[in-house]
C-alpha positions as CSV (number, residue, x, y, z in Angstrom):
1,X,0.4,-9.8,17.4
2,X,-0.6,-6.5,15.9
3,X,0.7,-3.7,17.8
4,X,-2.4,-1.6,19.0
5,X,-1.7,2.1,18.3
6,X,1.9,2.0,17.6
7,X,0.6,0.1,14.3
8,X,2.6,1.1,11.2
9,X,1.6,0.5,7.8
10,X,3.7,-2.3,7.0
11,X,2.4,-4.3,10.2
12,X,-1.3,-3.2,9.0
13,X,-1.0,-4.5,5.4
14,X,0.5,-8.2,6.8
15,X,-2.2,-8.5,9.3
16,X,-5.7,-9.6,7.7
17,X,-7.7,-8.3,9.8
18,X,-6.2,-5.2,10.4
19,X,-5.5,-5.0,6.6
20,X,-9.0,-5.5,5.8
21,X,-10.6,-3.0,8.9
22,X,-8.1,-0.1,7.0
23,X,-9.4,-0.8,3.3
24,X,-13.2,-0.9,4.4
25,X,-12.2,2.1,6.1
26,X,-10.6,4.1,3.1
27,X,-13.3,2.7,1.4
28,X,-16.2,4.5,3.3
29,X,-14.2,7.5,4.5
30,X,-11.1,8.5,3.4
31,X,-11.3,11.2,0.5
32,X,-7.9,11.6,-0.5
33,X,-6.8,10.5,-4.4
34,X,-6.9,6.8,-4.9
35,X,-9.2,5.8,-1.5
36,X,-8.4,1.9,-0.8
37,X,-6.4,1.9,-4.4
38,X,-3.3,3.2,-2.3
39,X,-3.5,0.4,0.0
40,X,-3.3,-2.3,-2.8
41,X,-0.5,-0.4,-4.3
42,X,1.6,-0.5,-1.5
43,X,1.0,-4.2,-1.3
44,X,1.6,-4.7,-4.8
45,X,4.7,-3.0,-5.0
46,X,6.0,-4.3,-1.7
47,X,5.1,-7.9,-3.0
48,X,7.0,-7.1,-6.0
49,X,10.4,-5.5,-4.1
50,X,10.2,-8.3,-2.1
51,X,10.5,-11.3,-4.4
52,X,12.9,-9.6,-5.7
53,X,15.3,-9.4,-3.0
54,X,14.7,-13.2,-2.9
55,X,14.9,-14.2,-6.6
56,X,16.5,-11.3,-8.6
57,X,15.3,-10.6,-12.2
58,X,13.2,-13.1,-13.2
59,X,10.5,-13.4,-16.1
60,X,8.1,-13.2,-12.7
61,X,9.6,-9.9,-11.9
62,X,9.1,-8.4,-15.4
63,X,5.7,-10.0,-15.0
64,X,5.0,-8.2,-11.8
65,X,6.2,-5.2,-12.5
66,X,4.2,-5.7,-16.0
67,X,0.9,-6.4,-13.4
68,X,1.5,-3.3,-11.5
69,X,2.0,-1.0,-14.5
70,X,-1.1,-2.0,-16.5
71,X,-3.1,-2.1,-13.1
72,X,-2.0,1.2,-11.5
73,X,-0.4,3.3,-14.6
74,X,-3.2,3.3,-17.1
75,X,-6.3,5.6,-17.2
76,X,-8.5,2.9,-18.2
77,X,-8.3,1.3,-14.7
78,X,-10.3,4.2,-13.1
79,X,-10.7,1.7,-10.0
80,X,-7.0,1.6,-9.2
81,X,-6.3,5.3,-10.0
82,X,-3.3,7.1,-7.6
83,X,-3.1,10.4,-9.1
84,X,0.1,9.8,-9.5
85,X,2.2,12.8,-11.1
86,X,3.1,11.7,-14.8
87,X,6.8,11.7,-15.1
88,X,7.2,9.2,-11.9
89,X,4.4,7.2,-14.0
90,X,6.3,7.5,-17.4
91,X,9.7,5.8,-16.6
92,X,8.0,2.6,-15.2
93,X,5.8,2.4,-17.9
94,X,8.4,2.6,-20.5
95,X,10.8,0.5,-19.0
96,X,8.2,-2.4,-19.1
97,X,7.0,-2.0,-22.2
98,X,10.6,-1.4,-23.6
99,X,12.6,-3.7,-21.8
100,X,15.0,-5.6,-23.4
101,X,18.5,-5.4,-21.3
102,X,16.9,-6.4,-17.7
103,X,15.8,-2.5,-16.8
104,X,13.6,-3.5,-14.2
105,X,15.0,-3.1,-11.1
106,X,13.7,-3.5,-7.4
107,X,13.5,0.0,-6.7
108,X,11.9,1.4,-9.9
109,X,8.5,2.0,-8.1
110,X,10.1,3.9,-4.9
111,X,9.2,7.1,-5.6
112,X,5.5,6.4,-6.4
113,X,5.1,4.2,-3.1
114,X,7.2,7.1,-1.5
115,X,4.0,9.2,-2.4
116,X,1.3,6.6,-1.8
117,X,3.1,5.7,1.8
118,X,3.1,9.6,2.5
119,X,-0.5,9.5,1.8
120,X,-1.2,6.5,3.9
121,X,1.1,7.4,6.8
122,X,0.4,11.1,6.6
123,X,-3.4,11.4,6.5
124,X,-5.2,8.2,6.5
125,X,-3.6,5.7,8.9
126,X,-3.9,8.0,11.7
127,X,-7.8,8.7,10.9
128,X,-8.4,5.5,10.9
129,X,-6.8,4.9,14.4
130,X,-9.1,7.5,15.7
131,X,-12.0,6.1,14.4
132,X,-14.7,3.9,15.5
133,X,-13.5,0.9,13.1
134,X,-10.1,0.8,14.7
135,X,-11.0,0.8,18.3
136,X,-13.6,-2.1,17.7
137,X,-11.0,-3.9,15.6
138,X,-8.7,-3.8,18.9
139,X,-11.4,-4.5,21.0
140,X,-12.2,-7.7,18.8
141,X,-8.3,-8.5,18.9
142,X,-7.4,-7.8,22.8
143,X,-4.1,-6.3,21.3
144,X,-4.2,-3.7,24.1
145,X,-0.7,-2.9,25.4
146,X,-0.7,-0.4,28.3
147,X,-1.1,3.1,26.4
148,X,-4.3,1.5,24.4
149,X,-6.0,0.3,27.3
150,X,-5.7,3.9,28.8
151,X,-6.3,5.5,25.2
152,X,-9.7,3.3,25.1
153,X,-11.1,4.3,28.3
């Protein structure tokens, strides 16, 4: 059930619809760094923490974290770009390309999804749930709870 306006980003990004609604809308109208780039981030990396927690180091973790890097970290990708501030880019990079002693570890893209969350849970998330593409997507999901159906009125 998704939870109407007390969505969080976590419940957002797990909810296809809902997921899909907030990328179209960071897409179109957000103009902060990175637009719907954030979004996949956050996925990416939360993908990434969590298989951790359920396999440990793995060569699928170094692969991941690998994926992320070359997806999010290089200039070349101008698609995925997060503005992210070099020296929180740096350390991940090198300890992927570098690592021969199991240095990747589970939390070693925190700070960057600390800033990408902040940017999604600070500016965008509660634009979109003012705008017209969240009130039709509750509309098309009947996820009112008593506060939304007043809100919508």
């Amino acid at each position: 059930r998704m939870k109407g306006r007390n969505l969080d980003l976590l419940s957002l990004a797990e909810y296809m619809p809902s997921r899909d609604a907030f990328a179209s809308f960071l897409k179109l109208n957000w103009e902060g760094v990175g637009g719907e780039a954030n979004l996949a981030f956050f996925e990416d990396v939360t993908n990434f923490e969590q298989e951790w927690s359920e396999v440990g180091m793995s060569l699928g973790s170094w692969k991941a974290a690998k994926d992320i890097v070359d997806k999010y970290y290089t200039p070349k990708r101008p698609l995925h770009y997060l503005g992210l501030p070099q020296e929180v880019m740096k350390q991940a990079a090198e300890v992927v390309k570098f690592d021969t002693e199991g240095d990747i570890q589970p939390d070693m893209f925190r700070e960057a999804k600390g800033i990408v969350i902040s940017r999604l849970e600070g500016d965008a998330l509660p634009k979109f749930k003012e705008s017209e593409e969240f009130k039709g997507l509750i509309e098309r999901m009947r996820a009112y709870d008593e506060l939304d159906e007043h809100m919508l009125a």
